[in-house]
C-alpha positions as CSV (number, residue, x, y, z in Angstrom):
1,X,-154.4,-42.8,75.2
2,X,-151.3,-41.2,76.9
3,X,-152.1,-38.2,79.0
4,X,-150.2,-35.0,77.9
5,X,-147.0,-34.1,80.2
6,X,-147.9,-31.4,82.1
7,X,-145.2,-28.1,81.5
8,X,-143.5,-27.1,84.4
9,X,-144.1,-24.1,86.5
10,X,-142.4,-20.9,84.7
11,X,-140.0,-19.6,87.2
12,X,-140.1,-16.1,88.3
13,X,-137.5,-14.2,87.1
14,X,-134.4,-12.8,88.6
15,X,-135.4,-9.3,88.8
16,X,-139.5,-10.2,90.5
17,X,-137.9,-12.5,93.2
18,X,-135.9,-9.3,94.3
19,X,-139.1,-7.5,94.4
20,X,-141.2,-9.5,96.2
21,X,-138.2,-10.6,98.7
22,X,-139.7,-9.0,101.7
23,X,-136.8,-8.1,103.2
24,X,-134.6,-6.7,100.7
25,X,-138.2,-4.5,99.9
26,X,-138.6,-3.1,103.3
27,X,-134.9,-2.1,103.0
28,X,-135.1,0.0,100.0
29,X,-138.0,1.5,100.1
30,X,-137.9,2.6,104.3
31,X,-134.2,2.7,105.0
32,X,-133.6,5.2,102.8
33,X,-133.7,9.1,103.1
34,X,-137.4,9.2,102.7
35,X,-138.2,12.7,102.1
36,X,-134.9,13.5,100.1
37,X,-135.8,10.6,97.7
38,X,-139.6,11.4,97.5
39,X,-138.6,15.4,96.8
40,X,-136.1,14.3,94.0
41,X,-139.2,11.8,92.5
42,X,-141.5,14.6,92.5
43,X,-138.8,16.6,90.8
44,X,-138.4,13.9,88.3
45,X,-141.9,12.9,87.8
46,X,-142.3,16.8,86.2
47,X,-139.7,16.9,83.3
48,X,-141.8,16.8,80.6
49,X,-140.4,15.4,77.9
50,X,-142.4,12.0,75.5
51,X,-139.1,10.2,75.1
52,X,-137.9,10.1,78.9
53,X,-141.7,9.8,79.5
54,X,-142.0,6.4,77.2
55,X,-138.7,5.4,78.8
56,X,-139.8,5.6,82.4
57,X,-143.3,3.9,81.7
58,X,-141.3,1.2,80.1
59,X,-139.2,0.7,82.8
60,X,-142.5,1.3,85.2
61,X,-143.9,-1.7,83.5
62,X,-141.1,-4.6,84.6
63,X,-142.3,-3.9,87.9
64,X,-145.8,-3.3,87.8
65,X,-149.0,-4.5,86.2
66,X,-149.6,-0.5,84.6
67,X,-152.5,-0.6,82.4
68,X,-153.1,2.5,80.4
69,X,-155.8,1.3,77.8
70,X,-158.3,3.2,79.7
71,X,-156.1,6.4,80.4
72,X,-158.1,9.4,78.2
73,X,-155.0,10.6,76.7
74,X,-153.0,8.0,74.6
75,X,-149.3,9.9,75.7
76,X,-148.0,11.3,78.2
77,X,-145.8,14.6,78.3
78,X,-144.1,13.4,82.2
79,X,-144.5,10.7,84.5
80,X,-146.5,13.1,86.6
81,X,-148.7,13.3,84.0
82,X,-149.0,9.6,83.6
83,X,-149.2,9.1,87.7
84,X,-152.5,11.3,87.8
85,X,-154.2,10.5,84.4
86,X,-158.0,10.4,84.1
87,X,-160.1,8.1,82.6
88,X,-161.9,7.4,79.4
89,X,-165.6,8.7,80.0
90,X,-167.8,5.5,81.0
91,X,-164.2,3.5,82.5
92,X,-165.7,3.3,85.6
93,X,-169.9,2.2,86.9
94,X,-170.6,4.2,89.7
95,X,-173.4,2.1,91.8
96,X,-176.2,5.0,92.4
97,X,-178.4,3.2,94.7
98,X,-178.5,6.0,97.7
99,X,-178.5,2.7,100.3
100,X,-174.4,1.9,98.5
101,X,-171.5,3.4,99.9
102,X,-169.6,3.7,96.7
103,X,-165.6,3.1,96.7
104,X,-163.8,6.3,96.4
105,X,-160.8,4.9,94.2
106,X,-159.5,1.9,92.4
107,X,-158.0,-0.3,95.5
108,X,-157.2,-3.1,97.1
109,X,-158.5,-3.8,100.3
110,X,-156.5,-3.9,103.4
111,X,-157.7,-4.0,106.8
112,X,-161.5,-3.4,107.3
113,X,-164.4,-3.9,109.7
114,X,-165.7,-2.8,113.0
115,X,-164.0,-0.3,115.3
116,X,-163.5,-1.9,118.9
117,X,-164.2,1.2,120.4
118,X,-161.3,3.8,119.4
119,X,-159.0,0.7,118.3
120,X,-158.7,0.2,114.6
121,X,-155.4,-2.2,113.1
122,X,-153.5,-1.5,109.9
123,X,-152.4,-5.3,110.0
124,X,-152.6,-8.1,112.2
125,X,-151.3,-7.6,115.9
126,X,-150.5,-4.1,114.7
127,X,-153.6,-1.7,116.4
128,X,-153.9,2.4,116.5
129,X,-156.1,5.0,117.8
130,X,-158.3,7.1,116.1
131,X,-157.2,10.0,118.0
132,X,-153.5,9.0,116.8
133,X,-154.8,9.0,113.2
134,X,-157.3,12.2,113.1
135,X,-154.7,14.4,114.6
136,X,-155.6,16.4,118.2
137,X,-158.0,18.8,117.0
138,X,-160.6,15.9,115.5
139,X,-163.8,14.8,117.7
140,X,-163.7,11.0,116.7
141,X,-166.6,10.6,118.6
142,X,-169.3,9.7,115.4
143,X,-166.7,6.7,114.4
144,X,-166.6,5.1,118.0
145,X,-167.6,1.5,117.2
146,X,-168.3,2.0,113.5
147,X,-167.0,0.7,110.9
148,X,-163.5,1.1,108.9
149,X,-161.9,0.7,105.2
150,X,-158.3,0.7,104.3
151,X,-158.1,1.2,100.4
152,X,-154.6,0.4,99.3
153,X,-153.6,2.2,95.8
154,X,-150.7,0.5,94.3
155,X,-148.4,2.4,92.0
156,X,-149.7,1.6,89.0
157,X,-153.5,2.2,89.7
158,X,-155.8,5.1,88.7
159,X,-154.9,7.3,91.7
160,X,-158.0,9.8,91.2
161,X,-160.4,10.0,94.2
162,X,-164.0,10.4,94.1
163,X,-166.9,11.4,96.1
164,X,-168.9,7.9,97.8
165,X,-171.7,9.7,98.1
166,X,-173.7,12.9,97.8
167,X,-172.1,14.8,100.3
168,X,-170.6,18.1,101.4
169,X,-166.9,18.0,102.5
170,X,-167.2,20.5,105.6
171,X,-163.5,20.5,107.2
172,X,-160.0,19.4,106.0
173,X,-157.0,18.6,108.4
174,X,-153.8,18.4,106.9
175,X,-151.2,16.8,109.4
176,X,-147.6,16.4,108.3
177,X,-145.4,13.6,108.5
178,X,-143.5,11.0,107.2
179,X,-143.0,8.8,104.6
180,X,-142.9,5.1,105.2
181,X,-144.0,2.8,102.7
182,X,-147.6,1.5,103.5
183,X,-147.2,-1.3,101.4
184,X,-148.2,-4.8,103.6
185,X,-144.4,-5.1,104.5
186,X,-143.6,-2.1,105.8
187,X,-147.2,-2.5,107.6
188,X,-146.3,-5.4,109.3
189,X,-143.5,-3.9,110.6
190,X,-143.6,-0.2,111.7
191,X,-146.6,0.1,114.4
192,X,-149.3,3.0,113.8
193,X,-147.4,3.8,110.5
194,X,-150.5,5.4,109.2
195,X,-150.1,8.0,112.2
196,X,-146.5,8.6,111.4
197,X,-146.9,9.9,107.7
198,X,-148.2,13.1,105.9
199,X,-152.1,12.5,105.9
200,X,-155.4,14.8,105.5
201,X,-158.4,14.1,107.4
202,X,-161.6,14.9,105.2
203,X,-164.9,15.4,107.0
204,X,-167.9,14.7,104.8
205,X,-171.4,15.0,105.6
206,X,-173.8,12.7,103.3
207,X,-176.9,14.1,101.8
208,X,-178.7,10.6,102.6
209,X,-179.3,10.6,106.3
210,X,-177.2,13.7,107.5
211,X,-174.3,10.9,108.5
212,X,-170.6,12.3,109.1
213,X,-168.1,9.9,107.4
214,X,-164.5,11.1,107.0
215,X,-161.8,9.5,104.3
216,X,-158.1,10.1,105.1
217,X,-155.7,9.9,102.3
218,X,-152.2,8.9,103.6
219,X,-149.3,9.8,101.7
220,X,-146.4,8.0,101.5
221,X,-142.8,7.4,100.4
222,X,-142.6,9.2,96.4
223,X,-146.3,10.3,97.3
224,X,-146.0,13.1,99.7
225,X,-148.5,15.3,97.6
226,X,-152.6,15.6,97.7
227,X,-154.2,18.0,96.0
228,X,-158.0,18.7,96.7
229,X,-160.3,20.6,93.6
230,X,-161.6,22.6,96.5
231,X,-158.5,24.1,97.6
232,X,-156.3,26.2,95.7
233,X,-152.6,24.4,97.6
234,X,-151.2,21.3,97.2
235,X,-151.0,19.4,100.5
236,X,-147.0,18.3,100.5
237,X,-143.8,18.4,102.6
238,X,-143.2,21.5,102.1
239,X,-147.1,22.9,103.6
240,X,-147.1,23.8,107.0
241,X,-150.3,25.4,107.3
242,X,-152.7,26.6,108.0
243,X,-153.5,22.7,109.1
244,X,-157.5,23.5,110.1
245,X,-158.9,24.3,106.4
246,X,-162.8,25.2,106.7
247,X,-164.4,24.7,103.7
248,X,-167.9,23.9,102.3
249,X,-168.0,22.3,98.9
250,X,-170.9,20.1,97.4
251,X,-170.1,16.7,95.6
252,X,-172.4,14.5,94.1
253,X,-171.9,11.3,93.6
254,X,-168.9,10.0,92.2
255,X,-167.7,13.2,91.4
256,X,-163.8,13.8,91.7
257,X,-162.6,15.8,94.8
258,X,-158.8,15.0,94.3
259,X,-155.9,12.8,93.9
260,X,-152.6,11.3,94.6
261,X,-149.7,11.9,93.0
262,X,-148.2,8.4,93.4
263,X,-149.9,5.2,95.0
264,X,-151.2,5.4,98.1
265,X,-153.9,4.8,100.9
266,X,-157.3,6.1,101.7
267,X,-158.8,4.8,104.8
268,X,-162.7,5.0,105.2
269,X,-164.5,5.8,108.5
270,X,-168.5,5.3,108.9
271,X,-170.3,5.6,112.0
272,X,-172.2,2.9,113.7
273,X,-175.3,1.5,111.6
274,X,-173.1,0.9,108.5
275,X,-172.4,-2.5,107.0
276,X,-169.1,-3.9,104.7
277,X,-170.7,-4.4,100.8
278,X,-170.9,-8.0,99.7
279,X,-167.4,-8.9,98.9
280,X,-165.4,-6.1,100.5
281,X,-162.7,-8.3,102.6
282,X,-159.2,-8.1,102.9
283,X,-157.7,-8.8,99.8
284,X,-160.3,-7.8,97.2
285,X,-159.9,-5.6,94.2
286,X,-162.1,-2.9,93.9
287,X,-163.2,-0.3,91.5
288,X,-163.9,3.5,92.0
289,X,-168.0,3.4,92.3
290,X,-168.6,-0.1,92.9
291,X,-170.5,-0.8,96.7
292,X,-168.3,-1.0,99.5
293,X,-170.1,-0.1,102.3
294,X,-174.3,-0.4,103.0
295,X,-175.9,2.8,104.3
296,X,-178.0,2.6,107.8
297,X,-181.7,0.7,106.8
């Protein structure tokens, strides 16, 4: 019995080689004006209107892997409504187990594990210091030899952020910047990136164990904005203050404290004691509530 041919490999098409061409990506997306093109995005993103809406998802979709079947709204009235949808109730499994660090977002993750001290890397070869990160005001003392997580949230994810744990988010720093891409390119190539862009440094304290942890969303090129449910501004190029925000809000759980209004990053920092979650390596897809880090025994 003769075996079956086997097909040939489908080629990629024209138009995902020139996405995934490294070099031709770093070049449009970094040597470009930046801020002018996120500010005209964000002005874009707005105009509500279904038809341009449908048109700009389909157009969304030849370069993405968008999935909207578990969006709660079936349409969208603009793309920024479609950029910071929320879910169907029960989309996402939330790991209550008070010894799991649950994920704070749908991700992929980059660059994780122990702090060397103050020295943390955004990619291979490529190293910065918390200090540089946190912004001059910030003790970084509690994340000295701890442990790190850098979420990546691609353009077409859920871009909703959620609380890892029962906690109470005591202080916000919002530090302007730029806005490189932090896509693995552009993070192989531009040193302490994450240090260069518009970021917010979030001090939580966790209910289990009294522990300070911190998540800092980064913003990034068509993604300058964050916008917190316990502050009444939006975090974006055009806030300048005041950058030291006091606040004292309560989140269980899973709740949601936020989001992005494109894809982005959130890098998690957990002090000494703490251990990666089965699975969590660079690489992995993860889910908003499934483990990714394992509280102090």
């Amino acid at each position: 019995m003769k075996a079956s041919p086997t097909s040939p490999p489908l080629k990629p098409s024209l138009l995902q080689r020139l996405v995934h061409n490294e070099e031709l990506n770093f070049l449009l997306t970094n040597r470009v004006p930046r801020q002018a093109l996120t500010h005209l995005v964000g002005w874009y993103s707005r105009i509500r209107s279904r038809r341009l809406t449908r048109a700009s998802i389909w157009l969304w979709r030849r370069f993405t892997e968008l999935d909207l079947r578990d969006a709660r709204k079936p349409q969208f009235d603009s793309l920024h409504d479609c950029f910071t949808r929320e879910l169907k109730p029960g989309a996402r499994h939330v790991d209550v187990r008070p010894e799991v660090f649950a994920s704070p977002c749908d991700a992929i993750v980059g660059a994780c594990g122990p702090v060397q001290g103050t020295q943390v890397f955004q990619a291979k070869g490529f190293a910065y210091q918390l200090g540089e990160l946190f912004g001059p005001s910030q003790d970084t003392t509690p994340f000295h030899d701890g442990h790190y997580v850098t979420l990546r949230l691609t353009s077409a994810m859920y871009h909703r952020f959620h609380a890892p744990q029962d906690a109470t988010l005591e202080h916000v720093t919002y530090l302007s910047g730029d806005t490189w891409n932090v896509n693995p390119v552009a993070l192989q190539r531009v040193e302490k990136l994450y240090c260069r862009n518009e970021r917010a440094v979030l001090n939580l304290r966790l209910q289990q164990g009294g522990h300070r942890v911190a998540l800092v969303p980064v913003a990034a090129i068509l993604v300058a904005s964050i916008r917190l449910h316990c502050l009444d501004v939006r975090l974006h190029l055009r806030y300048r203050g005041p950058n030291e925000i006091a606040c004292q809000e309560v989140f269980s759980k899973g709740q949601e404290m936020g989001w992005f209004e494109h894809g982005s990053t959130i890098i998690v920092f957990v002090p000494p004691g703490f251990t990666l979650a089965e699975g969590v390596a660079p690489g992995a897809r993860v889910r908003m509530g499934q483990a990714l880090l394992r509280l102090p025994a």
